[in-house]
C-alpha positions in Angstrom: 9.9 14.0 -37.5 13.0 12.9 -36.2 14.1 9.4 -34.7 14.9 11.2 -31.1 11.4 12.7 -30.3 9.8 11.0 -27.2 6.5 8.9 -28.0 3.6 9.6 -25.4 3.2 6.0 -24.4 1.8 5.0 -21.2 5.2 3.7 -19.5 7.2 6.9 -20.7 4.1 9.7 -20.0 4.5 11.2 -16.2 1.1 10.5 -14.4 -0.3 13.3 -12.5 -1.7 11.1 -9.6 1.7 10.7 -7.2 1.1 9.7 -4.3 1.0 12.0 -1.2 4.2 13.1 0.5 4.9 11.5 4.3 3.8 14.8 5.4 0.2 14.7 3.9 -0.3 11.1 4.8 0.7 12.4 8.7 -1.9 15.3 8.5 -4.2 13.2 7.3 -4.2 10.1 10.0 -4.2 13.2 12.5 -8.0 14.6 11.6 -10.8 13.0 13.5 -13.8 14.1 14.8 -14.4 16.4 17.8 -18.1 14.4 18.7 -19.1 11.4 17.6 -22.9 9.5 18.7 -23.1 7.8 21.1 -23.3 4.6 18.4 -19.9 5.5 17.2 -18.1 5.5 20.5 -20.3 1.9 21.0 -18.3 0.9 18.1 -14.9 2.6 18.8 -14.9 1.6 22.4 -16.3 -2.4 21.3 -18.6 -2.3 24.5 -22.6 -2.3 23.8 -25.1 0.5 24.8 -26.1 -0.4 27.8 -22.6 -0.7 29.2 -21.8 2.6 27.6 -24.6 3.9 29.5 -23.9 2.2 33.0 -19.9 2.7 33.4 -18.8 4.9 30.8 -21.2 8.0 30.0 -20.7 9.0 33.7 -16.9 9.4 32.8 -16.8 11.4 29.7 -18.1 14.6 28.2 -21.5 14.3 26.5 -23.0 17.2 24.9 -26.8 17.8 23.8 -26.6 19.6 20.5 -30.7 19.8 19.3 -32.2 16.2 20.6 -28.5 14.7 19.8 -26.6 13.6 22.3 -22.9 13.4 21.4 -19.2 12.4 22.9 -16.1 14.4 22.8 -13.9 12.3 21.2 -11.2 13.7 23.4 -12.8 12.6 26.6 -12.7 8.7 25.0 -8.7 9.0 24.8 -8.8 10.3 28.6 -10.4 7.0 29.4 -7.1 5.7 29.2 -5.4 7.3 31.4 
């Protein structure tokens, strides 16, 4: 062998994990949910059950999917507005 051939050591070896481009990393933040429980909007909103029930369920979309009920995640942003 000759004294010029590259050794496969950790620091010289290219690793195959890189990390993803500013374009993946956008796409990524952008995908949520289209319903969430009722539980999870507790959560995402900070507000208990019973509140959600009294002054917020009458203000956003709730669908029945089987015995589920479930929020449109849009509706929650609406809130806002």
């Amino acid at each position: 062998m000759s004294s010029e051939t590259q050794v496969n050591t950790p620091n010289t070896r290219t690793s195959r994990r890189t990390k993803p481009s500013g374009a993946r990393r956008a796409r990524r933040r952008e995908l949520r949910p289209k319903f969430i429980s009722i539980l999870e909007a507790c959560d995402y909103l900070s507000v208990s059950r019973a509140f959600f029930y009294d002054k917020i369920a009458p203000k956003v979309r709730i669908v029945k999917i089987g015995r589920r009920s479930l929020v449109d995640f849009d509706s929650l942003g609406e809130l806002g507005e």
